[in-house]
C-alpha positions in Angstrom: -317.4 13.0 35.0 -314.1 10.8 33.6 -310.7 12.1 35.1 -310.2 13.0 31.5 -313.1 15.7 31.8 -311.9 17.4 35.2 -308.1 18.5 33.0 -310.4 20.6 30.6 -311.8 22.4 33.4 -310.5 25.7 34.3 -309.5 25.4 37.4 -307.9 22.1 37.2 -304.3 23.5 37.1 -304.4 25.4 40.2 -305.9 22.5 42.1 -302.6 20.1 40.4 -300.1 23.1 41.6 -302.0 22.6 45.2 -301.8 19.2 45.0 -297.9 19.5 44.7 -297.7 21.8 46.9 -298.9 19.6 49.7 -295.9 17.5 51.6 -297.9 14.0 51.6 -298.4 14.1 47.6 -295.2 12.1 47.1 -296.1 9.6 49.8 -299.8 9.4 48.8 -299.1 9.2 45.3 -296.6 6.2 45.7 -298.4 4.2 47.9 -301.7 4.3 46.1 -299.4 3.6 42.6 -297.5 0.5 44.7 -300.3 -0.6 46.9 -303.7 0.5 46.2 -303.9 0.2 42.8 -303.1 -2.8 42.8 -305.1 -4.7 44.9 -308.3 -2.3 43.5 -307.1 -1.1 39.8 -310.9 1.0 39.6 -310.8 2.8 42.9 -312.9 6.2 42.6 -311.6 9.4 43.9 -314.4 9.2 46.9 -312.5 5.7 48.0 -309.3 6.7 47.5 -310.0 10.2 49.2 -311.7 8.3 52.3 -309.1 5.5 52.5 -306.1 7.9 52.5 -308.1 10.7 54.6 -306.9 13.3 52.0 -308.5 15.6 49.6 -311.1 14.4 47.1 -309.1 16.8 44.8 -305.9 15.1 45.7 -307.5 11.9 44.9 -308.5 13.4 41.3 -305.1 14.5 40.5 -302.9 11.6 41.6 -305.7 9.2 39.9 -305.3 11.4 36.7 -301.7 11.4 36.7 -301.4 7.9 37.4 -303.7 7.0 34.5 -301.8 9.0 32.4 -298.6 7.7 33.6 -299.7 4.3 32.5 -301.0 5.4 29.4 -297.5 6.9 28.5 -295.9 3.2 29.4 -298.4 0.8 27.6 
C-alpha cells in the first residue's frame, strides 16, 4: 500500500492526531526532512521506523506529510 492509500483509510486521522500529539514528532519530522531524506529520498516507513526507533505509524505520517509537503512546493 502507497502512503496515498493509508489517508483514505478510516482510521488514518486519529493515528495523524496521535502522531502530533507525541513530543518527538517535531524533532523526528525535521531531521528525517533535513537529514534522512536526503541521503535516502525512497526510505520505507519500516526503515525509517527502525532507524529512528519510533512508531511504524509515525513513520507513515511524517513520510505522508513530507510527500505532500513537497508536492505543494514543486
Amino acid at each position: 500500500m502507497n502512503l496515498e492509500e493509508y489517508t483514505k483509510e478510516k482510521l488514518w486521522q486519529i493515528l495523524v492526531d496521535i502522531t502530533h500529539a507525541n513530543v518527538m514528532y517535531p524533532t523526528h519530522k525535521a531531521y528525517t526532512r533535513d537529514s534522512i531524506l536526503q541521503e535516502k529520498h525512497d526510505i520505507t516507513p519500516d526503515e525509517l521506523a527502525a532507524r529512528l526507533n519510533m512508531p511504524v505509524g509515525e513513520a507513515l505520517v511524517i513520510l505522508q506529510e513530507l510527500q505532500a509537503e513537497n508536492k505543494a512546493t514543486v
